[in-house]
Structures are given as C-alpha cells and as structure tokens.
C-alpha positions, 0 to 999 in steps of 0.5 A: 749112610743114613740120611738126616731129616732137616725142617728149614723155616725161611720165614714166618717164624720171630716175624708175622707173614713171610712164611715159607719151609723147607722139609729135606731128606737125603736128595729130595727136598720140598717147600711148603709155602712162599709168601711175603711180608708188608714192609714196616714204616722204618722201609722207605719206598720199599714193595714187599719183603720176601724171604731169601732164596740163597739155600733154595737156589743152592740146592735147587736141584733137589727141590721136588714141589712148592706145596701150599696151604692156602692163598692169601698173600703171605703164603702165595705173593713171593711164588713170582719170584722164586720161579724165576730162582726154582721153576718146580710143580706147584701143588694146591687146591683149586680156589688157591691154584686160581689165585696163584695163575692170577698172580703169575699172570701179572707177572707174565710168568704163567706160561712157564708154570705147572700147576697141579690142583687137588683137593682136601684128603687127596695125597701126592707121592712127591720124591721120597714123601707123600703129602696129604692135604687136609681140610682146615678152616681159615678165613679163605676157602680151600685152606688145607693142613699138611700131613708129610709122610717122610722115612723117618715119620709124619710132619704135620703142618697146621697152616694158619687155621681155626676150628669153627664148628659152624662155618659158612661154607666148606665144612668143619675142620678134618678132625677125624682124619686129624685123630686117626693121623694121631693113632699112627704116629706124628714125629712132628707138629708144627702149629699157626701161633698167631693168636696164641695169646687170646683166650677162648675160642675164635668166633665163629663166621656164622656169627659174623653173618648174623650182625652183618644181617641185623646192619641191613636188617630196616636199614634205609641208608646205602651200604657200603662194606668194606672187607677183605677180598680173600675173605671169600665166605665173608663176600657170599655171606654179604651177597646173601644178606643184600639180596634177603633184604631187596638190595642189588650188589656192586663190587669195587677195587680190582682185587675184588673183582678179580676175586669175586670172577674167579670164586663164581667161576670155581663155584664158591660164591653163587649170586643171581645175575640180576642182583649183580650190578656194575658200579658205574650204574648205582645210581639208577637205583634207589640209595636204600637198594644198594650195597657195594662190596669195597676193598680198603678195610686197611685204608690202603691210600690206593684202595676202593673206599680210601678214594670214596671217603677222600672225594676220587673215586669216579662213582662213589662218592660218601655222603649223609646217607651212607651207612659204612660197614668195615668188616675187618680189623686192623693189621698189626701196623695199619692202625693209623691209616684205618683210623684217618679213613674212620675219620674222614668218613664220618666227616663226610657225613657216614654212619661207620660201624667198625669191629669196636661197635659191632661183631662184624668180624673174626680172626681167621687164626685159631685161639688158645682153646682151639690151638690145646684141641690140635695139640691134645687131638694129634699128640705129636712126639714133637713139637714147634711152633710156627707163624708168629713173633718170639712172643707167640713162639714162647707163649703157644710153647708153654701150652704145649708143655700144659698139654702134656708134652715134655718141655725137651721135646719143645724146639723154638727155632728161628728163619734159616735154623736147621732142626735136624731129625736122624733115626734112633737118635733125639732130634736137635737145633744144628746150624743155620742156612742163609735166612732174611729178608729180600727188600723188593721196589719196584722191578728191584729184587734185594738191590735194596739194602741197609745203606740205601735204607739208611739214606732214604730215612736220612733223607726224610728226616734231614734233608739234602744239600747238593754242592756244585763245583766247577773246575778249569783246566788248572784245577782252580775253580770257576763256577761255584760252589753253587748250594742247592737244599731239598727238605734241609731249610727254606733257601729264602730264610737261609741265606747266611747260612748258604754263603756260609757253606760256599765259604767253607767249601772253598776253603776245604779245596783250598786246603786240599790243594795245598796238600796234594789231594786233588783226586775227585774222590777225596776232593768229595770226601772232604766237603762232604765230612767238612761241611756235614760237621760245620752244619751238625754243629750250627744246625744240631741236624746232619742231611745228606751231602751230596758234592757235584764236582765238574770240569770244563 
C-alpha cells in the first residue's frame, strides 16, 4: 500500500509567530521549526504560548529531526519544551545552533540535547528525506530556506526571508540554487506571508547602515541605540559606525550580551578589543565618544532602555545630552508600551529618532515584488502559504494566482489541518490533528486554561469578595460573615454595602438550612449565586465571589 505524504502546520498559520510544521510520510516524519508566540493582552499573567504537542507526542515514534530555519524566538523558543515531549536530533546552522544551546542551557536541558550544525547548500539524509538548507536573507544571520526531497517530490520551505540584493554580511539570497531546484521540479512551496500586503520591495539593511551613519556623523551628543538583539548585522553595522567616528561601544541587557559573545565567538561581529567597554565604565569617557548598544526597542518594562528612560537603571541614566536612536519598530501589539518609552524619554530630556523620523530600520520579511520573485523563480506544482493571519493567507494567495498558478492548485489551510499528498492523485485538505495553543506561566506548561483566564480577567476588571463563615458543632453560625473586598470597592465608602452582604448571607444559610442543604458545596454554591445576583443588581458589577466556609 502506498503511503500518503501529510503537510501538518502546528502553528504560524491564521496567527503571527508560534510557527512549527509537520512533513509525514509512511514511519518517518520530521518537524520543521518550533517557536512561540507573546501572549495577547486578553492572556493575563500568561508566559509565552506554544503550539500543542498532542500529535507529535502521539506519534513520537516516527519523529526523525526538528530542523530549523532560523534563531529568532518564534522559530526556536518552544524547542525546551518539546524535548521534554520528543528528545530528537536537532539540525541547524551554526550561529542558530548557538542560540538553541543558550536556551537550553537556561533550562538545564543541554546535556540531554543533540545538536547537529551544517551549513547553507549542505544536505542531511534524514529517514526517507534529504533536506538541503539553502541560504536566505533575514534580519538574523544564518537564516536557511528548506528544500525536502520527499518519495513523492520537493517541499520547499521559504522560512521567513527576504531578497536583499545588498545586505551587510552573508551574501544574497541563493537564487541560483533556487532556480535550478525549479528546473527539477517543485511539488510544493510553502512561502513567509508576513508582508504580503506592502508593495514594493524590502529596504535594504545596507540602507539602514547608511542613516544610522548620518545620526553619528557631527553628532556631539551620547548615543544610545536600541534594537533587536537578534538582529546580528544591525549590531556590527552600529560597532562599525561608533568606531569610523571616534566612539567606544558599550553594550546592556543581558540578551545582548548574550548574543553579542556568542556572534564574536562564531565569527559574525568582529570589533577590536579596545573599542569595546563595559557599561559601568561609560563614564570615564567624554558623552560625545560613547555609544551604547540597549535592548528594549519594544519598551519591554524589564528591559535595557526601559529602566534608563524610567530613572532604574544602575549606569545610565538619560539626559539632556543624549541622542536615542530606536532602530526598530513596533510589534504588532507593542505599540503602547513604545510609545510611553518615546514619551518618557523626551521628557527626561533626549533627542528620540525613531523609525517615523528617519530609516533606521527594515523588515527582515519579503514584500509583495520579492514574494512574486520566489513564486515566478521556483514554480512550484503547488502552493500554500505560510506564517501569517488569514488576511495575509488570503492575500499572498491571490498573488500566487496573478503569477500563474491555477487557483485549484492553491491551499489556505489552517494549525492541525492535514494536506495530504498521494501519487497519481491531486492533492487534498483531509482532517485535522490536535492544534492550539498551550498557555505557559511560569513553571506551568497548559495548566492555564479558558476558565482560570476567565477569572483572571474577571478579577481585573471587578474585583473580588471574600465571605468568611464559621460554624459550630451544630451547624449554626458563630463567626461571621466576615466581608473582605479586593479591587471591588474602598471598604471605608462601603459600609452599607458590606452590612448588606452579611445580611444577605445569613439569610441564604438560614434558607439552606431550612431546606436541607447543608452540604458545604451547596452551601458555597448558594452565597456565591446569591450574593453575585443582589451586587450585579445594586452595583450593575459582577467580582469574584469567593465563600470561605469554616468549622470549630
């Protein structure tokens, strides 16, 4: 019997970030990235989000390989956690494999790890398929494009990329190898879809390089920069910069001393020793000869520039004389915590030159122009795209039908839907694998759920009420009802009210007992329905009840 060939995306599809794949034939199956996703502002208290591991773990048997494009968190930040479900070989390149050995470090898990580095047009035979990584542009050295021979043709995995014709470090794109995969045959693309609804092309990060320059260029101010630690060419691009005009370079926030060591020690930023110094010794230097490298282009509350704009940071503090570049924009979601940083920092004082003001920034995502190149240059049998929400879905599909591809040839899938290849027959969207989210907080891995999400936003938004009751020997009370209120109302302002509740919450024991009901689950039950309806209809507000019930 023949076997099907299955494409399962566990993430990254109908949502931004979380992205993982499944490619599956007969007893063979590999994973092509896992990353996380931040949670949204309706998860309260949550971590992270990863995708559900439930079909991987059910079929961990078969798994050959997790294999990945690139190291930027929401490719590589769910890796931890799906060892612990599917200790595998891990396959990548070898600034990623850096990233991945730093994560699992943290988590104590590198001991337990395999961790294979190659390196762009290298192949691996894994099970039944060969893979062969091919190099791409991304804003993060060492992003690869995936080309999966399988027994029933070529999967070609874009990755997230872009075609910059003039990057700073790392070379073009692999077109060549691109088009000659073209001339054997591609069965499958599936393509970034993240900026598939801006027109044109993706500035180039040479370009960035050039008005980051003109910022130094005369400038007698401090600079500080802020960007993303990942973005490695951006890092050498400032070094480069600082140094042509007389400054020392320092660094804060841990993740860019983490990444920082780990890029000089792998070769992809190079600075001189004596143009390198530490933060706490900035101020042995003239303002005007130093630049600082900072996280918290997001305005993470934690983070690098977020403790200098807000006066906590124990060596920087900003001032008149500081010129703050923020090379970086927004995430989808960040945008208020960026904008309460830009506004703090100009009332300290600061010159802020952020993405608005002057290039210092690009997408590390291919545009509309460069997403038609990889559509017209591989000519893939098939197509679907990947890594974005249904609008971007929707849209990079309609340009792949204005490149010539037969809109039946077109698949808009979803997490956990299985599209299915068999030979000698048209290919088909068939079932669904367990798929969704896995809410992380903490040490808590999917112990989150709708209903503690549920009361955690109840609970910021109305309040709680704590009744506490206590109960004799007889079942009559003795203590009590005592009226606790957290978030709900000023206790001194509602003293009425709070006689009120204690009022009703004997009356409601007095009328269970009457009853019979004297168990304490219906007894908690009752106050809790009781006294929520008598608030919602004196208060128009519904908190969280919570009865305390006690016995001596």
């Amino acid at each position: 019997m023949a076997h099907k060939l299955k494409i399962i995306p566990l993430g990254g599809l109908l949502e931004i970030g979380k992205n993982m794949t499944v490619i599956e034939y007969g007893n063979d199956m590999i994973i092509i990235d896992a990353g996380l996703a931040f949670p949204d502002e309706e998860m309260l208290g949550v971590d992270m989000v990863i995708p559900d591991f439930s079909y991987i773990r059910a079929s961990k048997k078969k798994v050959r390989a997790l294999i990945l494009t690139q190291g930027h968190e929401d490719h590589i930040g769910a890796i931890p956690y799906l060892m612990t479900e599917v200790n595998c070989p891990i396959y990548c390149t070898p600034l990623t494999a850096g990233l991945v050995e730093l994560k699992l470090a943290e988590h104590k898990m590198l001991s337990l790890c395999k961790i294979h580095r190659v390196h762009a047009g290298q192949s691996v035979g894994i099970g039944c398929f060969n893979v062969e990584f091919i190099h791409t542009n991304h804003s993060i050295p060492d992003a690869v494009a995936l080309a999966v021979t399988t027994p029933l043709g070529v999967i070609f995995h874009t990755g997230d990329f872009k075609i910059d014709t003039t990057p700073y470090q790392g070379g073009m794109a692999d077109l060549t190898r691109m088009g000659e995969l073209s001339k054997e045959g591609i069965l499958l693309l599936m393509s970034d879809s993240t900026n598939v609804e801006r027109e044109g092309s993706t500035m180039s990060e040479m370009r960035v390089g050039e008005s980051i320059g003109a910022l130094f260029k005369g400038c007698d101010k401090r600079i500080i920069i802020a960007t993303f630690a990942s973005n490695v060419s951006r890092i050498q691009q400032i070094i480069d910069v600082a140094i042509k005009n007389g400054r020392k370079v320092a660094v804060s926030g841990r993740s860019m001393n983490n990444i920082l060591n780990l890029s000089r020690e792998l070769g992809y930023i190079t600075v001189p020793e004596e143009s390198l110094v530490d933060i706490s010794a900035i101020n042995r230097y003239p303002r005007n000869k130093i630049c600082i490298i900072s996280t918290g282009s997001q305005g993470e509350p934690m983070s690098a520039l977020h403790r200098m704009a807000f006066s906590s940071h124990k060596q920087v503090e900003i001032s008149q004389g500081d010129r703050v570049i923020l090379s970086a924009s927004p995430i989808p979601g960040n945008e208020k915590s960026v904008s309460r940083l830009v506004n703090e920092l100009f009332r300290q004082g600061a010159e802020v030159i952020y993405e608005r003001l002057a290039e210092v920034h690009t997408s590390g995502h291919a545009c509309q122009n460069e997403l038609k190149m990889m559509l017209s240059l591989t000519r893939p049998q098939y197509f679907m795209p990947v890594h974005g929400e249904y609008r971007h879905l929707r849209a990079h599909a309609n340009l792949a039908v204005t490149c010539g591809i037969p809109q039946k040839n077109v698949f808009i899938s979803e997490n956990g839907r299985i599209l299915e290849f068999s030979k000698g027959a048209a290919p088909k969207l068939r079932g669904t694998v367990p798929s969704g989210q896995v809410l992380v907080d903490g040490l808590g891995v999917g112990d989150i759920g709708s209903v503690v999400l549920r009361d955690r936003k109840l609970l910021s938004e109305e309040g709680l009420i704590v009744i506490a009751v206590t109960f004799g020997p007889d079942g009559s009370v003795v203590a009590g009802p005592d009226v606790v209120s957290r978030g709900f109302i000023y206790m001194k302002e509602a003293d009425e009210l709070m006689a009120e509740i204690r009022r009703e919450t004997l009356a409601i024991l007095e009328a269970c007992r009457s009853r019979g009901a004297t168990d304490w689950s219906s007894l908690r039950n009752a106050i809790r329905r009781g006294i929520s309806d008598s608030l919602y209809r004196d208060t128009m507000r519904t908190p969280v009840i919570l009865p305390i019930l006690m016995e001596l």
